[in-house]
C-alpha positions as CSV (number, residue, x, y, z in Angstrom):
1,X,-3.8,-6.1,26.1
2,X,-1.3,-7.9,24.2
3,X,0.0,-5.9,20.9
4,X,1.8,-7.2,17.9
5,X,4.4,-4.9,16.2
6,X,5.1,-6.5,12.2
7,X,7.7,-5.1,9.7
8,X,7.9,-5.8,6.4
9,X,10.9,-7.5,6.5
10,X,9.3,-10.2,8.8
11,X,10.8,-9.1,12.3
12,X,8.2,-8.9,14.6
13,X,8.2,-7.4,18.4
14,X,5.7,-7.8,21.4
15,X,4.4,-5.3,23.3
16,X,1.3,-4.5,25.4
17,X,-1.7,-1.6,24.6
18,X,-2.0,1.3,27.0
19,X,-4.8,2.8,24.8
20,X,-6.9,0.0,24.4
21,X,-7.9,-2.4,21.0
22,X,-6.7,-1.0,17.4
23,X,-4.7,-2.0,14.2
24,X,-2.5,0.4,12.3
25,X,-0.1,0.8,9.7
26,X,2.6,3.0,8.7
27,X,6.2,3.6,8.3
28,X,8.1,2.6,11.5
29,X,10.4,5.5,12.6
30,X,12.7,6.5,16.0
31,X,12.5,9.5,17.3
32,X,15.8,10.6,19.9
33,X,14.5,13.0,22.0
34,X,14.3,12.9,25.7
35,X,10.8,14.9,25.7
36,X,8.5,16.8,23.8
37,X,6.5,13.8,22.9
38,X,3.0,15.8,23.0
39,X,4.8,18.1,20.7
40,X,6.0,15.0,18.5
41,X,2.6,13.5,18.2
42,X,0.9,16.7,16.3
43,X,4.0,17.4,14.2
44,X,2.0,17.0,11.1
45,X,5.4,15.6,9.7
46,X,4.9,12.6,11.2
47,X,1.2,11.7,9.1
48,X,1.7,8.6,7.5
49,X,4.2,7.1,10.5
50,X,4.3,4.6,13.5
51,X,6.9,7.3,16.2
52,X,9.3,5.1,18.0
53,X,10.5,7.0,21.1
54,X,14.2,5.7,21.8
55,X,13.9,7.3,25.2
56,X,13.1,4.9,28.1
57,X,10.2,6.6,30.2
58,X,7.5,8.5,28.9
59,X,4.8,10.2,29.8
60,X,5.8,11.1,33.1
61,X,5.1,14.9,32.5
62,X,1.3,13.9,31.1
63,X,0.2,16.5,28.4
64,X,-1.6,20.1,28.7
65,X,-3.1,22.3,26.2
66,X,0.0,24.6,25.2
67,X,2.0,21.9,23.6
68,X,-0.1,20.6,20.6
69,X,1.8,21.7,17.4
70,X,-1.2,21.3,15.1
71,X,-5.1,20.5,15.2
72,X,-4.5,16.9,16.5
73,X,-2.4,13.8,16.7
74,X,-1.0,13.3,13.6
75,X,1.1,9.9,13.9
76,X,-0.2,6.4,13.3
77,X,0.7,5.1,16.5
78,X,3.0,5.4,19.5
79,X,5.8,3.1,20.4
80,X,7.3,3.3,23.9
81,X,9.6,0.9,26.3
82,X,7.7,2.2,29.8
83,X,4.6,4.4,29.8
84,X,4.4,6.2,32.9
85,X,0.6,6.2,33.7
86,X,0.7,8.7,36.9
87,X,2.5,12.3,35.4
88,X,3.9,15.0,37.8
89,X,3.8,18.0,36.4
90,X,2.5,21.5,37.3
91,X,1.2,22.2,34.1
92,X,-0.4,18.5,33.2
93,X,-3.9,18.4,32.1
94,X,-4.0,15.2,31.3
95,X,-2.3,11.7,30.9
96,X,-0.7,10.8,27.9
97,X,-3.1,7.6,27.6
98,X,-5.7,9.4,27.5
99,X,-4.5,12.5,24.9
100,X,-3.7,8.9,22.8
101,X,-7.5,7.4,23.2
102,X,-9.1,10.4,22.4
103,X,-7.5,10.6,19.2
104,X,-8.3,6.5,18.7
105,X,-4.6,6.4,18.1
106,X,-2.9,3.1,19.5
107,X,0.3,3.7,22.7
108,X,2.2,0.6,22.5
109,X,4.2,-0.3,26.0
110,X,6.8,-2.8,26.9
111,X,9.1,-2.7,23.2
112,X,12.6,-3.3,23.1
113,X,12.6,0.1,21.9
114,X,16.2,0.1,21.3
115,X,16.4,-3.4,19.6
116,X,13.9,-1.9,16.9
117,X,15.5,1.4,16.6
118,X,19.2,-1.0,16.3
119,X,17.0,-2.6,13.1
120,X,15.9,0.3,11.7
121,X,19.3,1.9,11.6
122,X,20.9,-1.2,10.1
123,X,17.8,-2.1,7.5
124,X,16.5,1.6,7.2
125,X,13.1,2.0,8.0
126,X,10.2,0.4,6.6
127,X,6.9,-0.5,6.5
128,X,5.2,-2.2,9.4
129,X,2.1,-3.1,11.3
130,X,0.6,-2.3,15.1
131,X,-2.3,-4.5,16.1
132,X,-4.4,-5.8,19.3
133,X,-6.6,-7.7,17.4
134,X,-5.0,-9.6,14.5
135,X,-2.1,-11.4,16.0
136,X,-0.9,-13.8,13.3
137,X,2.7,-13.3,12.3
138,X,2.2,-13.9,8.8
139,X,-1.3,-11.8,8.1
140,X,0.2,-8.9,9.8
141,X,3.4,-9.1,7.7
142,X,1.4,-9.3,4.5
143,X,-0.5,-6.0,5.1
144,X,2.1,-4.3,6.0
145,X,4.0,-5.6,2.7
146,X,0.6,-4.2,1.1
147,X,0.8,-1.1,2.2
148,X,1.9,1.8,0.0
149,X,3.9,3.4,1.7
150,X,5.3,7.4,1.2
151,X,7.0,7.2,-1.5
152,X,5.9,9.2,-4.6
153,X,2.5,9.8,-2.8
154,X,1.4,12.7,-1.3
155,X,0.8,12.6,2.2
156,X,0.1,16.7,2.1
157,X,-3.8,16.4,1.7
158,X,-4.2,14.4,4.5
159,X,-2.8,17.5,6.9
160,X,-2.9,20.9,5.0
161,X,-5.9,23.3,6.1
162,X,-9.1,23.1,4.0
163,X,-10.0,26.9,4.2
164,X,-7.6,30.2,4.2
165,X,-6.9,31.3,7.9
166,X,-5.4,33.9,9.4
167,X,-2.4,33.5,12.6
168,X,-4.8,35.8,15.4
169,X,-1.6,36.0,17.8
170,X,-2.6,33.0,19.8
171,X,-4.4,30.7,17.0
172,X,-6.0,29.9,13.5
173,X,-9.6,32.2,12.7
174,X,-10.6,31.6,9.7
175,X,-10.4,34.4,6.4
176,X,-8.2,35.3,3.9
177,X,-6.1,38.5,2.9
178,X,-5.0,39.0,6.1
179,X,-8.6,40.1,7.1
180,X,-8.1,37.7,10.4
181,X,-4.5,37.8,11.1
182,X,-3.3,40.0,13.5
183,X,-1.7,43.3,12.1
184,X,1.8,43.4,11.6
185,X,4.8,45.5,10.0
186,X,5.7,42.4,7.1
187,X,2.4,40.7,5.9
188,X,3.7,36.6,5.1
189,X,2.0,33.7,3.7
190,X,2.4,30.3,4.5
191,X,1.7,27.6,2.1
192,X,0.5,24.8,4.7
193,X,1.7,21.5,3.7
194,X,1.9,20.7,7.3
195,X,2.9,23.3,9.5
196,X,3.3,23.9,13.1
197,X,1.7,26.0,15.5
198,X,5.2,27.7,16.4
199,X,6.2,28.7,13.3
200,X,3.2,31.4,13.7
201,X,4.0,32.3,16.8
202,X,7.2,33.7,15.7
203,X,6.7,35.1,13.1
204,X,3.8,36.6,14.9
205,X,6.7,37.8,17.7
206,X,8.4,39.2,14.9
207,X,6.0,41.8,13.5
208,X,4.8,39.7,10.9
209,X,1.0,39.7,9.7
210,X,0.5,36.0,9.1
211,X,-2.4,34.7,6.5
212,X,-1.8,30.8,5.9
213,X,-3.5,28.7,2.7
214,X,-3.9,25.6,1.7
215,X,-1.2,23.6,0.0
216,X,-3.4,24.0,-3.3
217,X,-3.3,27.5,-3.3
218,X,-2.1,29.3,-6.5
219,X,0.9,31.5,-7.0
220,X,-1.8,33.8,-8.5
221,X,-4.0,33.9,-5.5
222,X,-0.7,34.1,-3.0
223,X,0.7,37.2,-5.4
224,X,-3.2,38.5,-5.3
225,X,-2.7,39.3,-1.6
226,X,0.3,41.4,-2.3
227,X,2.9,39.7,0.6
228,X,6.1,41.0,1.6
229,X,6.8,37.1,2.1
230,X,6.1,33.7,1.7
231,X,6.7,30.9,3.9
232,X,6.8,27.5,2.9
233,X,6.2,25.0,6.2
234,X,7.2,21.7,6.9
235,X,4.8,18.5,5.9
236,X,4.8,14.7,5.6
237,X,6.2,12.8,3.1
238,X,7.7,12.5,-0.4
239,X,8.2,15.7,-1.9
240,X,7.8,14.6,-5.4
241,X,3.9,13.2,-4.3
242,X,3.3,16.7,-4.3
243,X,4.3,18.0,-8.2
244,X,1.1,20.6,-7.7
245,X,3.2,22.0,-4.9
246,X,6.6,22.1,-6.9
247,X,4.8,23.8,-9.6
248,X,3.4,26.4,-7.5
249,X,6.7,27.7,-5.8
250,X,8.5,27.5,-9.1
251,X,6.3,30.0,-10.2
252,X,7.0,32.1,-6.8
253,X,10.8,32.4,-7.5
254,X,12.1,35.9,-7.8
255,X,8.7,37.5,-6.6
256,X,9.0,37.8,-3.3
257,X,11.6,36.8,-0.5
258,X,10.9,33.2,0.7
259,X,11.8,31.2,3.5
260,X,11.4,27.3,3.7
261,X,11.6,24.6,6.6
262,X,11.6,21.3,6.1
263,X,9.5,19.9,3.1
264,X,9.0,23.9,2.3
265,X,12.9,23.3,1.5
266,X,12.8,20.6,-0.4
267,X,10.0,21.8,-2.9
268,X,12.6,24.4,-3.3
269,X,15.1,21.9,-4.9
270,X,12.6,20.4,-7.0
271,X,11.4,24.4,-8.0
272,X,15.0,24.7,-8.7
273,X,15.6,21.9,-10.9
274,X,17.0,19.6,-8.6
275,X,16.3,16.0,-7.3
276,X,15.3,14.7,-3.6
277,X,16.0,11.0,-2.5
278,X,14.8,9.1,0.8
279,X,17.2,8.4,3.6
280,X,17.6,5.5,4.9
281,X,16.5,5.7,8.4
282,X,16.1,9.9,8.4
283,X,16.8,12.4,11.3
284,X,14.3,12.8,14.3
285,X,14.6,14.0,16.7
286,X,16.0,16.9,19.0
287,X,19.8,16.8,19.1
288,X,20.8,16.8,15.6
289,X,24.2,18.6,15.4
290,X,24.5,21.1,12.0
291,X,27.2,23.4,10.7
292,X,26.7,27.0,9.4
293,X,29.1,26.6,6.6
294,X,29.0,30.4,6.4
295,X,30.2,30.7,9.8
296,X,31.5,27.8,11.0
297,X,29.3,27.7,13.7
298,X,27.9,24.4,15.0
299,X,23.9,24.4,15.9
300,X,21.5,21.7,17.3
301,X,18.0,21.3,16.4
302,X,15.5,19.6,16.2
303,X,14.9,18.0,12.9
304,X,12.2,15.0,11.6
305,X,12.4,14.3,7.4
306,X,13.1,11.0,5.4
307,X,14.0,12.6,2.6
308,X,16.8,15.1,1.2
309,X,18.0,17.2,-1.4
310,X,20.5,16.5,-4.0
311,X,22.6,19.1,-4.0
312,X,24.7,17.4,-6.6
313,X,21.6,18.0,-9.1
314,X,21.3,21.9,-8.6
315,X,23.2,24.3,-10.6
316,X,26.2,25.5,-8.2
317,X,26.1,28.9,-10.1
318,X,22.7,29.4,-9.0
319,X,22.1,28.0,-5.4
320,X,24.6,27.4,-2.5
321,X,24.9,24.8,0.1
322,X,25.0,27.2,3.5
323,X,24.3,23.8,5.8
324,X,25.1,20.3,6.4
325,X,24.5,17.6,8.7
326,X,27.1,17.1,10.8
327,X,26.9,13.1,11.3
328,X,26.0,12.1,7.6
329,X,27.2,15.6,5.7
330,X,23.6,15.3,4.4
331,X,22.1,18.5,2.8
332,X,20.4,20.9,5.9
333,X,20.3,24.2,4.3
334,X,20.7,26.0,0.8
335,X,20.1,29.8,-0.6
336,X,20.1,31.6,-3.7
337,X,22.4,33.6,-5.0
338,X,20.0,35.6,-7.5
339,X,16.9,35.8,-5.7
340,X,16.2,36.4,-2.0
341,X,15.7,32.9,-0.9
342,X,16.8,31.0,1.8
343,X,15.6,27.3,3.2
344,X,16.9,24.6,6.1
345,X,15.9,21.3,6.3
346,X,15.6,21.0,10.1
347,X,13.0,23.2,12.6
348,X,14.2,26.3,13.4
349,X,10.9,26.7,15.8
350,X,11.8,23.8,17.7
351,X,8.9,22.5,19.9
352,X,10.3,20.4,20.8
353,X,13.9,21.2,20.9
354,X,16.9,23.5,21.3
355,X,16.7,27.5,20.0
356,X,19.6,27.7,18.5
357,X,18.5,28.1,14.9
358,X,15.5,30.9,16.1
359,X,18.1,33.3,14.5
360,X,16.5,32.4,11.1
361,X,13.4,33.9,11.6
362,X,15.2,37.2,12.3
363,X,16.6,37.0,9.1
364,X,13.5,36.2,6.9
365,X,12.5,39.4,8.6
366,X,15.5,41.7,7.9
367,X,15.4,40.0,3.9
368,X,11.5,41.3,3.6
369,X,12.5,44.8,5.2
């Protein structure tokens, strides 16, 4: 089945359905991992975008049910050079196809993967259209024109949990004041503007009672459960489409320590004062190289944001810039040098990815003890 792929721009590439008839839009992104694309699809990150995988062949490992990040597929749709329809793997459940249909989210075959990912690098990325069933040039271009894109809109909603739950060891059960949540030594909340599965898990590993709420929650009812810390997750998006959010840990600075990933990070720099821009093509993916300025120590993770902090617009006095990325010496980690705060812009958790940054986790830990 024949599939159109439109940018806003005008460039247009052909490709072919694997997951039947559909029409999308989103922001066109490339993602550099080799694997780890079930892991990639429920990244709630990725709400709001059309995944370009800039590895060749995938879905030759099919998909199972201990890889899935979140509730669901969370991208718009997926965009692929070769889709391997027959996986080998001992611990497949499934094809990807099929994981993709379920969801009624559209695979896309048969790209010049790196052709787009070569455009998107150049012209940054942008706005575009996947469809089956409208194939005219022109139409597709114009909706993906009238899309709104992420900017200044807040894509949070769309992913954070509706109801408090607590982190049972092995998955969500609903409650709240750790009443669900298996016991632990440090009781931690996580604001959920778009977390992962894996970020429980360790803490969980750790000792840590976790209770998780939704993005809207309060600094009064988070403070009302009386945590030894607060976690603030990764999530799609602009972070200033989300001033409730910014509000909310402004008013959690100095009580308690806190430890941010991701978006969770750059709420911090707005809570601080600061400003965040959008890159121009962002990081994604799982090979991201970043320096430990306070050891000198080189690290690679597994990262996926569009946006960034200024560290140019926080006081110096106050908060310090303790990582950078290595290829574009963009911002990828800050702390406080009053309060017990810390935050990195990349996944710590991996899945997918490398473990070198796990480390982090340790340390929220030793900060609440």
């Amino acid at each position: 089945m024949k599939a159109l792929i439109a940018l806003e721009d005008g460039t247009l590439f052909e490709g072919e359905s694997f997951t039947g008839p559909g029409e999308t839009v989103g922001e066109i992104v490339f993602n550099t991992a080799m694997s780890g694309y079930q892991e990639v699809l429920t990244d709630p990150s990725y709400k709001g975008q059309i995944v370009t995988m800039t590895y060749p062949l995938i879905g030759n490992y099919g998909v199972n049910r201990e890889d899935i990040e979140s509730a669901g597929i969370q991208v718009e749709a997926f965009l692929v050079k070769e889709y391997n329809a027959i996986p080998s793997n001992f611990r497949a459940t499934g094809t990807l196809a099929d994981f993709l249909k379920n969801a009624g989210i559209l695979g896309v075959q048969g790209i010049d993967t790196r052709a787009l990912t070569r455009h998107i690098r150049v012209a940054g990325a942008m706005k575009g259209v996947v469809s089956t069933q409208d194939l005219d040039p022109r139409s597709l271009v114009a909706k993906a024109k009238a899309w709104q894109g992420l900017v200044g809109h807040d894509m949070v909603q769309a992913v954070s949990c509706r109801e408090p739950y607590g982190w049972d060891g092995h998955a969500p059960k609903k409650g709240t004041a750790f009443t669900t949540a298996a016991p632990g030594d440090h009781k931690v909340v996580a604001m959920d503007f778009g977390l992962k599965y894996n970020q429980l898990r360790l803490l969980a590993e750790r000792g840590c009672a976790v209770q998780v709420v939704p993005a809207t929650a309060t600094a009064d009812d988070i403070l009302a459960m009386n945590p030894d810390g607060i976690f603030l997750t990764n999530g799609p998006g602009d972070p200033a489409g989300v001033p409730y959010a910014v509000d909310t840990v402004r008013r959690l600075l100095g009580k308690q320590p806190i430890f941010g990933i991701c978006l969770g990070h750059q709420l911090l720099g707005l809570a601080y004062g600061g400003k965040t821009f959008k890159l121009k093509f962002g990081h994604r993916g799982s090979n991201q190289p970043v320096k430990d300025l306070t050891t000198g120590r080189i690290e690679i993770t597994s990262q996926n944001h569009g946006f960034c902090v200024d560290m140019g617009s926080l006081n110096p006095d106050e908060v310090e810039l303790t990582h950078i990325n290595v290829n574009d010496n963009s911002v990828e980690g800050m702390r406080h040098r009053k309060w017990p705060i810390f935050s990195v812009q990349y996944h710590p958790e991996h899945a997918p990815g490398p473990h070198d940054a796990v480390y982090l986790f340790d340390r929220f830990v030793e900060m609440m003890k």
